[in-house]
N, C-alpha and C positions, 0 to 999 in steps of 0.2 A: 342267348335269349334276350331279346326286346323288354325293358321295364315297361311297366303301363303310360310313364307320362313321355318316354322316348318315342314309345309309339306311337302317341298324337303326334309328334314333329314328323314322325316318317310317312306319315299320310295315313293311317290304319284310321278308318272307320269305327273295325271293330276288332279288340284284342284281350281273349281270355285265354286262360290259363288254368287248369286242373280244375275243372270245374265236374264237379258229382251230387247226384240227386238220387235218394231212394223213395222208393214207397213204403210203405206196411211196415211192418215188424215181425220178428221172430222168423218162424217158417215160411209165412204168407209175403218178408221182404223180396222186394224187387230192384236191383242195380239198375235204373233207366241209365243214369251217368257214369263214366267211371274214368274221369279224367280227362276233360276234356279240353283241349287246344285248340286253338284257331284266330289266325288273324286276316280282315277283309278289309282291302284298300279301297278307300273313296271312291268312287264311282265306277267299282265294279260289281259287277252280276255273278254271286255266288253261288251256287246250288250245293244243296244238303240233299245227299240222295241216299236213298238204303231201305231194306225192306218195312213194314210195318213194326212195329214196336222197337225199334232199334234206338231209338230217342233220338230222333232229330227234334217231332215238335215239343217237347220237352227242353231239348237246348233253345231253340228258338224265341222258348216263354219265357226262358230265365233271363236269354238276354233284353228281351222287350219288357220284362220288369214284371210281368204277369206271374212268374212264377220265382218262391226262392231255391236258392240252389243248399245243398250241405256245406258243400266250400268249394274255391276255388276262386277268381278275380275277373273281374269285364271293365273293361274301361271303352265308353263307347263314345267315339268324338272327343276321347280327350279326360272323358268322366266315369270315375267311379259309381257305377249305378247302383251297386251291392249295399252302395253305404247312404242312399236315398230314402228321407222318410215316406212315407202312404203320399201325404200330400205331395211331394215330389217327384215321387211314381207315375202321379195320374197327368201333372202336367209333363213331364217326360214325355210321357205317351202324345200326350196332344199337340206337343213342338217340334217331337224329331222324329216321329214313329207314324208312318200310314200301312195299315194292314189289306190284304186281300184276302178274303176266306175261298176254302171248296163252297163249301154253300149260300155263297156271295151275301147273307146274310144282310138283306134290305127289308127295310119296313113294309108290310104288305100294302099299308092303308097312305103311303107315302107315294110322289107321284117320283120319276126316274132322277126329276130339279134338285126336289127336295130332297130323295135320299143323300144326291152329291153333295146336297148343302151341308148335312148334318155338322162335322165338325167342324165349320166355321162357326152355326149358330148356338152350338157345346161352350165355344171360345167366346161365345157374347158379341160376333160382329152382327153387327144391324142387318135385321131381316132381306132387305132389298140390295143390298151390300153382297150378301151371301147369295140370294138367288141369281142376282149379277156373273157373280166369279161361276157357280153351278153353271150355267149354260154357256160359259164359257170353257169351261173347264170338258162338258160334254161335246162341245162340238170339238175339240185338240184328237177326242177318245169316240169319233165318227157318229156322235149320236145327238146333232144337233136339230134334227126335225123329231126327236122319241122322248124332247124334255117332261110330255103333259103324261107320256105311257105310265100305268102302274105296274109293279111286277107280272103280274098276272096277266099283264097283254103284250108280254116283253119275252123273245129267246134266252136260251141259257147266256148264249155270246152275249147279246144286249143287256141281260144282268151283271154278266161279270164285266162290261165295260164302265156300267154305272156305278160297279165295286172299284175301277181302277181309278174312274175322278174321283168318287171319292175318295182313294187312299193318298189321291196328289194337290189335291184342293188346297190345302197349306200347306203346299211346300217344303214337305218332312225333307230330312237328310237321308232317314231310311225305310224302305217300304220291304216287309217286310209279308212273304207271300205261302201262306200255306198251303199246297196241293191245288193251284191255280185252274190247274184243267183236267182235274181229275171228273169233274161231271160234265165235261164238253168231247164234242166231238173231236176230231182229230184236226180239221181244217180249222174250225173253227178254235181250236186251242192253240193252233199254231197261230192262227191273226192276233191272239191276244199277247203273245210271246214278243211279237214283234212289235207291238205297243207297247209293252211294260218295257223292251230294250229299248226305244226308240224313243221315249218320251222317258224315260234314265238319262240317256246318253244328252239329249237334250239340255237337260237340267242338272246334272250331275251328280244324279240321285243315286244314295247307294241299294243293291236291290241285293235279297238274300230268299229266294225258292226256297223250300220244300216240296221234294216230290218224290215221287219210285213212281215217274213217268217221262220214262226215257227216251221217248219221241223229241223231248223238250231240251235234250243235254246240252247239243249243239249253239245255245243260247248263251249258254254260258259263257264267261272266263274263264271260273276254274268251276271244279266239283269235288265238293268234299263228301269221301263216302264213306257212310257209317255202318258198323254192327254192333251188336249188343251193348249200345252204352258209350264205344269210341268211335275216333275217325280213323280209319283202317289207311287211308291214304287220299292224296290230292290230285286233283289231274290237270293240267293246263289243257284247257280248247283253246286259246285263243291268247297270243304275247300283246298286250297293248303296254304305252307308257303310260302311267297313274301321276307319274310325276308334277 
């Protein structure tokens, strides 16, 4: 087995070990965790697949620092994040970590610029600064004539592409994607696929899916698939060097 700071030298992104989380207590507990493994090489495209309640987005949170775990180890980039105070959680989040939600999660009253802007102007970069990199950052992600649309005059695809500048706008090391196309069509979920690999591979961004939508497998690198709590097994789509 790999220690945590050996596996920053071997290239791992992201490397836990025995990681478990419950809920409740007594009768009412629930095992979401129950030892969980896993380690993702820099600038690969991971998928966490497996039915609903199986704890993927549970693993997910713990390692994105949103949620704590019982026990177990994450060293991600190198870093112990378990042992992160509040305050270093939140900038965590804001330096290595871009999110994509299912429900693309944009400000209604915010125009398509603006929502891309958000975590630069979070980080305090100057207003015109930030709207600068937004409309750049939207036309990389096809939406450079939709910068003035507000959600509400925008497709599902065209939301979840202003969810994907935004998760790339500063240049996280990891973006990390919960159930990416589960409110898209089918075509249209696959064009987002090939934007989230395409502008990864680009930048050598590490990417980590959630889904139990298997249209999207073939995206991957590898797939790690879960039931009740573990990872049942790994599957290689695709041998690249990481090296």
């Amino acid at each position: 087995m790999i220690t945590g700071k050996d596996a920053s030298v071997a290239g791992f992104a992201v490397h836990c070990r025995n990681i478990t989380k419950t809920y409740g207590k007594g009768s009412a507990k629930v095992h979401a965790l129950r030892g969980v493994d896993l380690d993702i090489r820099k600038g690969e495209m991971m998928i966490i697949a497996g039915p609903s309640g199986c704890g993927k987005t549970t693993f997910v949170s713990i390692i994105s620092t949103l949620l704590e775990p019982d026990s177990g180890t994450c060293r991600v980039f190198g870093r112990d994040v378990f042992h992160f105070s509040k305050e270093q959680k939140i900038l965590y989040r804001r330096q290595t970590i871009g999110f994509v939600f299912q429900a693309f999660n944009l400000l209604p009253a915010l125009t398509a610029q603006e929502n891309a802007a958000l975590p630069l102007l979070i980080k305090g970069v100057e207003r015109k600064k930030a709207m600068r990199l937004a409309a750049e950052t939207l036309r990389d992600v096809g939406l450079s004539v939709r910068h003035n649309a507000l959600p509400s005059q925008m497709s599902g695809g065209e939301k979840q592409r202003v969810a994907v500048a935004r998760a790339l706008i500063h240049n996280p090391r990891l973006v990390v994607c919960d159930e990416p196309t589960s409110n898209l069509d089918h075509v249209t979920g696959q064009k987002i696929m090939e934007l989230l690999q395409g502008l990864a591979r680009t930048h050598g961004t590490t990417l980590l899916v959630v889904t139990h939508d298997n249209r999207i497998y073939n995206y991957a690198d590898r797939i790690a698939h879960m039931d009740d709590g573990r990872i049942m097994d790994i599957e290689i789509i695709k041998s690249r060097d990481f090296s």
